[in-house]
C-alpha positions in Angstrom: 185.9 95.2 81.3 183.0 95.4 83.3 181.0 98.9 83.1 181.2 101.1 86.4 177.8 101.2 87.8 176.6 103.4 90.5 176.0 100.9 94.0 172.9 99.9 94.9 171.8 98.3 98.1 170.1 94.7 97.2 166.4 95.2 96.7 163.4 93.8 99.0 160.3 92.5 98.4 158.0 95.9 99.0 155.2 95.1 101.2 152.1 97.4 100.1 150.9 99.6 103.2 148.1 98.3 105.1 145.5 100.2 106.7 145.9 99.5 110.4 142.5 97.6 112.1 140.1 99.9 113.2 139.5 98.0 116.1 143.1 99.4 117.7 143.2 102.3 119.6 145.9 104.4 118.9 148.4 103.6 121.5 147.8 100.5 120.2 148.2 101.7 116.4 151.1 103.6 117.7 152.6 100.7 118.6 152.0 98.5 115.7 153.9 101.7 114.3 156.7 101.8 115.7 157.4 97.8 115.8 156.9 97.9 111.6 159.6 100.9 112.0 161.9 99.2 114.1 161.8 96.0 111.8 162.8 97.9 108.7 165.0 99.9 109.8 166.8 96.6 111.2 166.1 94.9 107.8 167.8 98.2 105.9 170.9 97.8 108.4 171.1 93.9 107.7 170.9 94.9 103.8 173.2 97.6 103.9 175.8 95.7 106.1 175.7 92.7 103.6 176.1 95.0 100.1 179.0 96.4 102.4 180.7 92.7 102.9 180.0 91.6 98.9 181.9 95.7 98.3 184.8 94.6 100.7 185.1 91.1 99.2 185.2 92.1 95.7 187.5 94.8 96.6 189.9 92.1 97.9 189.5 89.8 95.0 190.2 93.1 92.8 193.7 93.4 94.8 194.6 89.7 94.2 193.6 90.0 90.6 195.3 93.4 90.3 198.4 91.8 92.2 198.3 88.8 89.7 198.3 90.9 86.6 200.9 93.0 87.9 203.2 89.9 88.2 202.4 89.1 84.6 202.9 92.7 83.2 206.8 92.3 84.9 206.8 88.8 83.5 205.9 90.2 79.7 208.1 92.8 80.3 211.2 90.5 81.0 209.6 88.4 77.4 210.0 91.9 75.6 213.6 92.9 77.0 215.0 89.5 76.0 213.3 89.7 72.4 215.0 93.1 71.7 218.3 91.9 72.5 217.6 89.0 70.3 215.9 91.1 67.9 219.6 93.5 68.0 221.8 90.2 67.6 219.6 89.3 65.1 220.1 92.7 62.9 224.0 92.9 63.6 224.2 89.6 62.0 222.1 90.4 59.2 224.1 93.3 58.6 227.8 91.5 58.9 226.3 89.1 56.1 225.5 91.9 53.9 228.5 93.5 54.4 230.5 90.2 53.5 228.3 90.2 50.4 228.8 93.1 49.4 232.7 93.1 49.8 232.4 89.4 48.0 230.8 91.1 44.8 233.3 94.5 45.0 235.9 91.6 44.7 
């Protein structure tokens, strides 16, 4: 069995911080600002909404396996019932033959 881990969203490719070119002024900087925000935010939606689709499809292939092994756990459980009761027919034979030995060497 697999060990639990704690989730993690996929990681990206860091990109080191740049200094911004002198050359802008700062509405200009500002701007260059808030575009880099804007992009990774989206890119940490994008990320987050794909680790959430690989959670909800191994989540469903958990529930097909689990269902599976359910059905298996019923089937070994039916495999144990019937090897008791041949198990019991088993002994109460055993035990008739004993007793006819036994009765054979009192005799």
């Amino acid at each position: 069995m697999e060990a639990v881990k704690r989730p993690q969203l996929p990681k990206v490719q860091r990109k080191k911080r740049q200094k911004l070119d002198d050359s802008l002024n700062e509405k200009q900087k500002n701007r260059v600002r808030r575009s880099n925000n804007r992009k990774a935010a989206q890119n940490l939606r994008n990320r987050k909404k794909n680790y959430e689709e690989t959670l909800v499809n191994r989540a469903d292939e958990l529930r097909e396996e689990n269902l599976e092994l359910e059905g298996r756990v019923r089937e070994l459980a039916t495999f144990q019932e019937d090897l008791r009761n041949k198990i019991r027919i088993i002994s109460s034979v055993v035990e008739k033959v004993q007793q006819m030995e036994q009765q054979q060497q009192q005799q």
